[in-house]
Every structure is written in structure tokens, then in C-alpha cells.
C-alpha positions in Angstrom: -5.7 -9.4 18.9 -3.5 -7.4 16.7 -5.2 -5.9 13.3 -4.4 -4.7 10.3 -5.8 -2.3 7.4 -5.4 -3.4 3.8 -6.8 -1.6 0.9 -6.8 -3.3 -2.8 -7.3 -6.2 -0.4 -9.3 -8.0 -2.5 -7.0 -9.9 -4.9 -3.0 -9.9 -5.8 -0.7 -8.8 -3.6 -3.2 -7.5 -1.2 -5.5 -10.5 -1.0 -2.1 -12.6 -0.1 -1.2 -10.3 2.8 -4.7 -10.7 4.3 -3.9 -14.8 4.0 -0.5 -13.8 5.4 -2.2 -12.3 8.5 -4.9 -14.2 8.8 -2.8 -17.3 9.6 -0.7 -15.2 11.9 -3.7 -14.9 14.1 -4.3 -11.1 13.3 -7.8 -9.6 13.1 -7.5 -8.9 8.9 -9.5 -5.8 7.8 -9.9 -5.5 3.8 -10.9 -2.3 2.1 -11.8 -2.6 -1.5 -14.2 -1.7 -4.5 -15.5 -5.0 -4.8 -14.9 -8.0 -2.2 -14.4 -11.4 -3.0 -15.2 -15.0 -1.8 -11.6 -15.3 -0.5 -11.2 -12.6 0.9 -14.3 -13.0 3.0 -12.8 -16.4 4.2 -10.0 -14.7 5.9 -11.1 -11.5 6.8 -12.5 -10.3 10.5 -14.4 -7.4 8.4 -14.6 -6.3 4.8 -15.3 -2.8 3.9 -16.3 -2.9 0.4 -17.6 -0.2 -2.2 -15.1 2.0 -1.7 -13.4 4.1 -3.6 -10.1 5.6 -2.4 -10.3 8.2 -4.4 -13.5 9.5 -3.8 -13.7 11.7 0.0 -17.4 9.3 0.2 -15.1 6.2 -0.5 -12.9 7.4 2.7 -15.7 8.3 5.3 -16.8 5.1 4.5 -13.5 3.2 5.5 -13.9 5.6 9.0 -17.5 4.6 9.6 -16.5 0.9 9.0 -14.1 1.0 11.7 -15.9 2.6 14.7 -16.7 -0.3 16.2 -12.4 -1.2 15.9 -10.5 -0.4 19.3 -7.1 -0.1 17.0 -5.6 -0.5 14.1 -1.8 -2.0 14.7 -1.1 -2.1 10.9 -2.0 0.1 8.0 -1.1 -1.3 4.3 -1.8 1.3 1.1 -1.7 -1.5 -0.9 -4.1 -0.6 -3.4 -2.7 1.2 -7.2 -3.2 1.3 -10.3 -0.3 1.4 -13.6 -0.9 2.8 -16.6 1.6 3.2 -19.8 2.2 6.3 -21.7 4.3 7.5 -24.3 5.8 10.5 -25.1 4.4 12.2 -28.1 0.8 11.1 -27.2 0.9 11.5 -23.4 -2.5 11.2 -21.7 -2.3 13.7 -19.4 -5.8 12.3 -17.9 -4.4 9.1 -17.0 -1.5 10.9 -15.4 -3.3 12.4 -13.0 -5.5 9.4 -12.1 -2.6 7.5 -11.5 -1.5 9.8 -9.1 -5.0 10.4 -7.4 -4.6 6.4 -6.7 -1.1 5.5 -6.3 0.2 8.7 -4.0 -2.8 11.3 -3.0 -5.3 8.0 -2.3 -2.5 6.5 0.1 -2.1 9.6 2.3 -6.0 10.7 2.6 -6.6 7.1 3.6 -3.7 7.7 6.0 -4.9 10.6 7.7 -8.3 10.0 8.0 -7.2 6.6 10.2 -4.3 7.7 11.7 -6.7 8.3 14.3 -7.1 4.8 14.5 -3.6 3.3 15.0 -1.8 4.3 18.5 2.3 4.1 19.3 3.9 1.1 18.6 2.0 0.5 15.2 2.9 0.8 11.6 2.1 2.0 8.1 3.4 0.5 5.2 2.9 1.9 1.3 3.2 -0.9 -1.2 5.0 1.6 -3.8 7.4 0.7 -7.1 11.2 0.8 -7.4 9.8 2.7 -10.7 9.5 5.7 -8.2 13.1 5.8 -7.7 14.4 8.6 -9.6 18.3 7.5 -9.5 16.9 4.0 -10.6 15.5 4.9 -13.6 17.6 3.9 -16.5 14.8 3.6 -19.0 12.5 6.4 -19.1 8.2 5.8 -20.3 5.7 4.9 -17.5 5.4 8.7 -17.1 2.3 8.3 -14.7 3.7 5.5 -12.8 6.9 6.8 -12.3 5.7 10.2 -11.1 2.9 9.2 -9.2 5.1 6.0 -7.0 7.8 8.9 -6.7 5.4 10.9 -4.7 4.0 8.5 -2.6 7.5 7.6 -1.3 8.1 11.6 -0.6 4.8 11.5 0.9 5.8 8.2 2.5 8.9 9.8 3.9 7.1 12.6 5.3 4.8 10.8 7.0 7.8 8.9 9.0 9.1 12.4 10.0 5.8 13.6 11.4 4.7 10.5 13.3 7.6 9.2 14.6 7.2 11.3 17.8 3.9 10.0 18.2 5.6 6.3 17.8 4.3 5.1 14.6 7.1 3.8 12.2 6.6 4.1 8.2 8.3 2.0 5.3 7.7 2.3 1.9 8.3 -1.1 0.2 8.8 -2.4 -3.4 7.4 -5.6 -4.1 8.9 -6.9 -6.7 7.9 -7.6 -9.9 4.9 -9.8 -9.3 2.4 -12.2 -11.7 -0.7 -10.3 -11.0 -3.2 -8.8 -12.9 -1.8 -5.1 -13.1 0.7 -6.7 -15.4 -0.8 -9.3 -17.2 0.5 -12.3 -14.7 4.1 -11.5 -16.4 6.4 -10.8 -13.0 8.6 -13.1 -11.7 7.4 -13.9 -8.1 4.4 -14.8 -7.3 2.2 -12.8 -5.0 2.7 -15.4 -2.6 6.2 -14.4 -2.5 5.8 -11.0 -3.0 3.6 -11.4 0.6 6.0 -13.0 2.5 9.1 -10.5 1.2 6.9 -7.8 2.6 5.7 -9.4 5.6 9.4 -9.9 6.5 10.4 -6.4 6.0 7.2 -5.4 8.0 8.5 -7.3 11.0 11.4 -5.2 11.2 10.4 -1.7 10.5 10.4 0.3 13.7 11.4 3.7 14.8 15.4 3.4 13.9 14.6 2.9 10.1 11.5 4.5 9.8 11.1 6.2 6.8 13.1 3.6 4.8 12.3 2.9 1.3 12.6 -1.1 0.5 12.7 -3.8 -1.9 11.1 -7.0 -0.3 14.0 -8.9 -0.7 15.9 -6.7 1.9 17.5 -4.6 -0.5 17.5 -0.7 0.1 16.5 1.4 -2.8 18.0 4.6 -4.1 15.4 7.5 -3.9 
């Protein structure tokens, strides 16, 4: 049975993908603070109380998968936007924004990498707002900065593990109704899942490293 690793699995996007997999047949492992009824309906394991942030929060995804021969997929899924505005930037919410949306992502990385052989995949659920040639309207200071480094980080990643076989996308999911931004997207996480799942499918070791919209589209770094 193939398996996958979601964080922020618990809801949104994340609790969609671990439907999505589920009904693939895949063993679906969520990862989040708090878990929910349906996510326990479709997942093999649930490792809640955990808090990416926190080095406790990360040994505790490790201990939770000791008893796992391999992982074949990893999804950072999990994030967090804030607004700010210049003039009365808070500089606090900055830096929590990156300690969830880019450093979170690659501790969780490394501490399973040990976890996921050759021939799997990682894939960080990121924000076309961390293209820096895309940005054409400025504010989201935290957002911006913190998606921007998870794709370097992202990008990195794909340069260091693609000897070792592993392939490593980071993927925009649109602009989707969930709760980060008040249900007002445009797609629903439903299709937001699917988009990704496709894009999933074909990452491998040629276009490793590749920075994607869900729809197909390639974004501008």
C-alpha cells in the first residue's frame, strides 16, 4: 500500500487530499493540531496535537510513524496568512508566518526524510503570492515573504534529494473557499485537491524542483 504524509490535514485543502487518497486506495496519514471526525473516517493514522512549529510537535510526527515501513508521499500542506500594512507592520506576525509557512515545512521535511525512500515525493502546498516577478500589488508582507522562502527552500530541497531519487514540486493551489480566507476563493477545495493531485502524478525527477499552479500553469519565481 502506497502512503502519504499530510500536515493541516485536518480540514480545507488538506482534509480533501486525504479524501483524494483515501479513495485512491493509499494508506492516508494526517498530522494536525486538532483532528476531526472526517478526517478520522479516511485516515489509516492520525497524529494529532502537534505543532509544527514546536521541535516537541516534530518528534512527535517521528514517534507516530515508527511503526510505518515508508512514506511514498509527503505534503506541507499546513500554513497560516496573515495581513499587514505598511506603516503599522507587525513584525511578530511576520515571523510567525514564516516559522509556519517556510521553516515549519522543511524541519518536518528533514526529520522524515528518513522515512520516504527513492521513487517517492514531497510536495509543499505554497502561494503564487511567493512569486516575486508576480507580484503586481504589494501588502501581505508576511505571506509574501514567508511562501517566497518556502519555494527557495522547496527548490533546494529538489537539488539535494534528487540523487537520492526523491522528486520535489512546489504547487499553488489556487485561490480556494476555505477558512484561511473567509470561504471567498473561487474553487472549492475539492478542486483545489484534484488540481494538485494531478500535478502530483506527474512530478518526477525531470521537473523536479518545479514551482506550479494546480491548473498546470508554471509560475514565475
Amino acid at each position: 500500500m502506497q502512503r502519504v504524509l499530510i500536515t493541516g490535514a485536518n480540514r480545507g485543502i488538506g482534509l480533501e487530499l486525504a479524501r483524494l487518497y483515501a479513495d485512491r486506495g493509499w494508506g492516508v496519514i494526517g498530522v494536525c493540531r486538532q483532528s476531526s471526525p472526517e478526517l478520522e473516517a479516511v485516515a489509516e493514522k492520525v497524529i494529532d496535537g502537534v505543532d509544527v512549529t514546536d521541535p516537541a510537535g516534530i518528534s512527535r510526527i517521528v514517534d507516530g510513524l515508527r511503526d510505518v515501513e515508508a512514506i511514498d508521499l509527503l505534503i506541507n500542506n499546513a500554513g497560516l496568512l496573515q495581513d499587514e500594512q505598511l506603516g503599522s507592520i507587525d513584525f511578530d506576525s511576520i515571523r510567525t508566518q514564516m516559522e509556519v509557512n517556510a521553516y515549519a515545512p522543511l524541519r518536518v521535511t528533514e526529520a522524515v526524510l528518513q522515512f520516504i525512500h527513492r521513487g517517492g515525493k514531497i510536495v509543499n502546498v505554497t502561494s503564487r503570492m511567493g512569486s516575486i516577478a508576480d507580484n503586481d500589488s504589494g501588502g501581505r508582507y508576511g505571506y509574501r515573504a514567508s511562501k517566497a522562502a518556502l519555494n527557495a527552500f522547496g527548490r533546494s530541497l529538489a537539488m539535494d534529494l534528487k540523487p537520492k531519487g526523491i522528486a520535489v514540486a512546489q504547487l499553488h493551489p489556487g485561490y480556494v473557499k476555505t477558512r484561511m480566507v473567509n470561504f471567498g476563493g473561487m474553487i472549492s477545495p475539492q478542486e483545489a485537491a484534484a488540481g494538485l493531485a494531478e500535478r502530483i502524478d506527474s512530478l518526477n525527477l525531470d521537473n523536479t524542483g518545479s514551482f506550479w499552479h494546480s491548473n498546470g500553469e508554471e509560475l514565475p519565481w
